[in-house]
N, C-alpha and C positions, 0 to 999 in steps of 0.2 A: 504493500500500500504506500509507503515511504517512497520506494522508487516511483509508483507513478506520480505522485505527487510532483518529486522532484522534477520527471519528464515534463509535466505538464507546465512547472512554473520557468523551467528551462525553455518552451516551446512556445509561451506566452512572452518571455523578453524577447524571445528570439525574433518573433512576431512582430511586438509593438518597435522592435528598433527596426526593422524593417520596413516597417509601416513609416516612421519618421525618416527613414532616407529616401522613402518614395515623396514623399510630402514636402522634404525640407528643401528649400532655394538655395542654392550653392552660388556662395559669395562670386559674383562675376562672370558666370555661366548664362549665356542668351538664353533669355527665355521670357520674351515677353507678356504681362499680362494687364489686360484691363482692371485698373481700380475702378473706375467711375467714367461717366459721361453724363453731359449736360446739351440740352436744346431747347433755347431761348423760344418761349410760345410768340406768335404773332410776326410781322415781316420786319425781321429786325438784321443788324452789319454790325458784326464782328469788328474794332479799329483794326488796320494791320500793322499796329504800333503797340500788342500785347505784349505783357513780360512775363518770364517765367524766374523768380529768384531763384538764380541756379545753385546756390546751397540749399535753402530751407525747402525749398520746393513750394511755393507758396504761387500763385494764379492771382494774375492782378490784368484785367479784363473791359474794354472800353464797350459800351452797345449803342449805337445807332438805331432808333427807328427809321423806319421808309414808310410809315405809315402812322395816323394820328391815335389809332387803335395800341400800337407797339408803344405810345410814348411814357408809357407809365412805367413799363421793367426797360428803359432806358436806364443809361447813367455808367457809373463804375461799380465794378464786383471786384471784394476780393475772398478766392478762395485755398484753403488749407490743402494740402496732398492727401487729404482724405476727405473730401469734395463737400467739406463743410463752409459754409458762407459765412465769413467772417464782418464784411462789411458792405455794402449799398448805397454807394453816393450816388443821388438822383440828377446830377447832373455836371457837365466836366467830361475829363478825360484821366486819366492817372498812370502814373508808372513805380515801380518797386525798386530798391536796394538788391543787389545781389545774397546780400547775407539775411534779405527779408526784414531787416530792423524797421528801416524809414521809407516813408513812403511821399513821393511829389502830388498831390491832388488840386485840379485846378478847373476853376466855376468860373464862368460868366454869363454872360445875355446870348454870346456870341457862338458858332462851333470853330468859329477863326478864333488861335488861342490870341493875338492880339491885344494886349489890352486887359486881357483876364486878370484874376487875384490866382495863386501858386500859393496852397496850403503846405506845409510841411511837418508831416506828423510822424508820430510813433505807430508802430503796427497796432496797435489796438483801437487805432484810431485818437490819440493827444495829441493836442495841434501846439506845435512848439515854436513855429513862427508864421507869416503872410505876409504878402506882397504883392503888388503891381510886376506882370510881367510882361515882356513886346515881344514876346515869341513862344519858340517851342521853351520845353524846358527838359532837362537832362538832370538825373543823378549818379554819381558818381556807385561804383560796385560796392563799395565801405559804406556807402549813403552820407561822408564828410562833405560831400562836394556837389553844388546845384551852380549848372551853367543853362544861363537864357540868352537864348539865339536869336537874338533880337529880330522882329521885323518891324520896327516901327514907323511912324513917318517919315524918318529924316534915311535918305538915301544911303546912307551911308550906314550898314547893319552892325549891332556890336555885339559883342562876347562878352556877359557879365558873369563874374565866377562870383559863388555866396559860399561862407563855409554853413557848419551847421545851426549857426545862432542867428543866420539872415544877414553877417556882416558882407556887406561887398566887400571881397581881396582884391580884384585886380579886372581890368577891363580892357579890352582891344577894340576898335574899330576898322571895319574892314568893309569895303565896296561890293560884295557879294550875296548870294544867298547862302545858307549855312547847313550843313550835318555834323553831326558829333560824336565821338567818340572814350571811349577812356579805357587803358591800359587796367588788367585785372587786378593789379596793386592800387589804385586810382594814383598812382603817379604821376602820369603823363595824360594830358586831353590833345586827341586829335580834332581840329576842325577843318574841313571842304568847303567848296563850292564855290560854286561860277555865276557868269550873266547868264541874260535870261537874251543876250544878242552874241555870244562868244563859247565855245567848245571845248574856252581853256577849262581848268580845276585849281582852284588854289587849294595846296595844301599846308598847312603847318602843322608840326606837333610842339606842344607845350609841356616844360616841366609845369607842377599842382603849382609851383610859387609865380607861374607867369612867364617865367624866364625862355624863351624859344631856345627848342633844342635845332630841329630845320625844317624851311621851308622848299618848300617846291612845287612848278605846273606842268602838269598835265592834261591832255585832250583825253579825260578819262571821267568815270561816275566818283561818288564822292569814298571817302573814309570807310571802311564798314569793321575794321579790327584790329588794333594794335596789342601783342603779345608784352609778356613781362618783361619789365625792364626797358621798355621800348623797344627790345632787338630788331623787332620788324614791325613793319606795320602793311596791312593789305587795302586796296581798293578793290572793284570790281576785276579787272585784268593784269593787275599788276602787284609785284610785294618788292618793298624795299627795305633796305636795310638800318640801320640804327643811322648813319650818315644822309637818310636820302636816296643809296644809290638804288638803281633798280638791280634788282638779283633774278626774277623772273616771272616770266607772264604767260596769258591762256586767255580763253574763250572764257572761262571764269575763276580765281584763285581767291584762295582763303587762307589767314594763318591760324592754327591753331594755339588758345591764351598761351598754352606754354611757350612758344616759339620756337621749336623742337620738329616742327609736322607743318606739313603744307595741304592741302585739300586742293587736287586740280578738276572741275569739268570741263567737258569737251560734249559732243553732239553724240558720242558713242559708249563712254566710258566714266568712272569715276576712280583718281588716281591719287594717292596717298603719297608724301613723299618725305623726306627728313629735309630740315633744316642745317647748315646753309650751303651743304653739299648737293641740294636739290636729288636726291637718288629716292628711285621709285618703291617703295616698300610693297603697295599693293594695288592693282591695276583692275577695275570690277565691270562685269560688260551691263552696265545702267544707262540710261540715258536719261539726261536731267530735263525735265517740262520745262526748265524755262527759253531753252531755246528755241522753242516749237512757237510759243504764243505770248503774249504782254500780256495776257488776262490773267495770268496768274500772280501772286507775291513771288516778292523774291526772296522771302523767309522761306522756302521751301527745304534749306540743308540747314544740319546745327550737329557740331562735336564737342564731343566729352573735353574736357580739361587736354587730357594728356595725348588725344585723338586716340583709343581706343576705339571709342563707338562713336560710330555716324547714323545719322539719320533724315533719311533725303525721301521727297517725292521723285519719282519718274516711273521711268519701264524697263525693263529688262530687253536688251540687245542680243542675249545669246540662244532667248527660248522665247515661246508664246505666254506672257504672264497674262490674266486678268488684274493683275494686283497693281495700284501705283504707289504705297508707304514702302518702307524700306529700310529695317536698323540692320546696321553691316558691326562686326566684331574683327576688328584688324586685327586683332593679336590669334587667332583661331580661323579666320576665313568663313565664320559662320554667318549667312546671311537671312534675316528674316522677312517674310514681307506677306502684308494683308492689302484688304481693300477699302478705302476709306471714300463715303460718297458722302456731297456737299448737300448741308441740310437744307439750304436757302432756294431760293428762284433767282437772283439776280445771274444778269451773265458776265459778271465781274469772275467768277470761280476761284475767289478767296480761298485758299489751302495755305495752310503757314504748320512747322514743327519745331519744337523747340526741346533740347534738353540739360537738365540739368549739368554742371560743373562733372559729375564722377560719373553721370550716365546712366544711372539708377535710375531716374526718370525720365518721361518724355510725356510732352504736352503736343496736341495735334487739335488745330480749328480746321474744319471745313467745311467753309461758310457757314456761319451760325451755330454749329455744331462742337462741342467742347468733347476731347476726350483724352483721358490721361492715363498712362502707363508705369507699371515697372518694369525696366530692363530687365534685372538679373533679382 
């Protein structure tokens, strides 16, 4: 009786740990799965200026109606990685801190930010300062650092940096329209842009205290990434180096925050590469939608910290897929891919994907339609 005892309590761990290795997610292992999704009732637009803090994980969300019905779950959402609704501003537009602390929230009369008041809160919503802004507004990834891209009357557009008690630090004026950027340490702010009669691109990058590290033009689209440290920074077709120089370019390139990995598309393929030897690590036969059509975002790619994992819309070059999402695992060659169709009617076909800092998460809009992931 003893012995079956024993068998049977020997047969029941044996059991339940096996039961827990089928069940348990192995740290780092593809395997994507749905937490949550969300779809806004009534004819409503996604901004395609969402943030996802790429540490906390945190869903900070702008809605448009297109309809007078829609206007009411208008405004800003922000939601927790476990698809709980934190907060509701009925009207504005908003953006997140990377480490999810502070948040930029900003009201007016207007959908032109123009002119608006830029709240600057704690995530639970404590409002620690306000302001009059002439433009867009930007937070830095620490959330120490809020730059407005001025557009306001006077032709001549400016750059105002605040730290986090609303003091103005330091201001530039500059002949341009503006985009903006900031280095994952918030050390350095990149800012772009051109006329609206001329092809050029100005670009500069800034140390946090003002001081210009370098300037440069280009017949190119604006800023979209500067790596740590400044080592590189990317535009649409091109990556330069901590100097300015160009190092190299594509039909579209990316750096990844570490400055270690490059991201190249092309019209056939999606190509990984190391930094600043340019050598190909891995070569994937995708092809990116954004060469195909302008109806789409160009938030359609986003990598992990370390480029590890990517995750892009397109299709598949090598075989017949239905599927257009797509998380790729560089270090394993494992590629995953579903189908994600756009909640909405417009024929704008808004798709954007975003994932967090280590990859663990991924946030995906498609048109009106919220949906979030665990990678591993």
């Amino acid at each position: 009786m003893r012995k079956k005892i024993l068998m049977l309590a020997a047969f029941t761990f044996l059991g339940t740990t096996t039961l827990l290795a089928m069940g348990r997610r192995l740290e780092g292992a593809l395997n994507p799965t749905l937490l949550w999704e969300k779809e806004f009732p009534g004819s409503i637009i996604i901004d395609r200026n969402m943030k996802l803090a790429r540490i906390t994980g945190d869903v900070m969300v702008t809605v448009y109606p297109e309809t007078r019905e829609a206007e009411e779950i208008a405004g800003v959402y922000l939601f927790d990685k476990n698809g709980n609704e934190a907060h509701h501003w009925k009207k504005g537009f908003g953006t997140i801190s990377d480490n999810g602390e502070k948040i930029l929230f900003t009201s007016g009369p207007s959908g032109v930010p123009v002119h608006n008041k830029v709240h600057y809160c704690t995530r639970d919503g404590q409002e620690l300062w306000n302001g009059r802004i002439g433009g867009e507004v930007y937070i830095s990834p620490d959330g120490s650092l809020v730059v407005d891209a001025s557009r306001a009357m006077d032709p001549s557009h400016l750059i105002e940096v605040y730290d986090a008690t609303g003091k103005k630090i330091w201001s530039y004026k500059v002949a341009e329209s503006l985009r903006v950027a900031f280095s994952p340490d918030s050390n350095y702010i990149g800012v772009s842009g051109g006329s609206a009669y001329s092809p050029v691109n100005k670009i500069r990058i800034y140390h946090r205290d003002g001081s210009i590290l370098w300037a440069k033009e280009r017949s190119d689209m604006g800023i979209s990434c500067i790596s740590e440290e400044a080592t590189f920074i990317s535009t649409v077709k091109f990556i330069c180096d901590k100097a300015g120089n160009i190092i190299s370019g594509g039909d579209w390139v990316d750096v990844v925050d570490s400055g270690k990995v490059f991201v190249s598309l092309s019209t056939g393929s999606v190509v990984v590469g190391t930094l600043p030897d340019k050598s190909v690590l891995r070569d994937y036969p995708i092809r990116n939608l954004w060469f195909d059509t302008h109806k789409v975002s160009r938030s359609i790619i986003s990598a992990s910290y370390n480029g590890r994992y990517l995750a892009l819309f397109g299709e598949r070059t090598d075989v017949v897929s239905p599927n257009n999402l797509f998380v790729l695992d560089t270090e394993t060659d494992q590629i995953w891919e579903t189908k994600i169709e756009p909640a909405g009617k417009s024929e704008s076909r808004l798709m954007q994907v975003l994932l967090t800092k280590d990859g663990k998460y991924m946030l995906v809009q498609a048109e009106g339609k919220l949906y979030y992931y665990q990678i591993y």
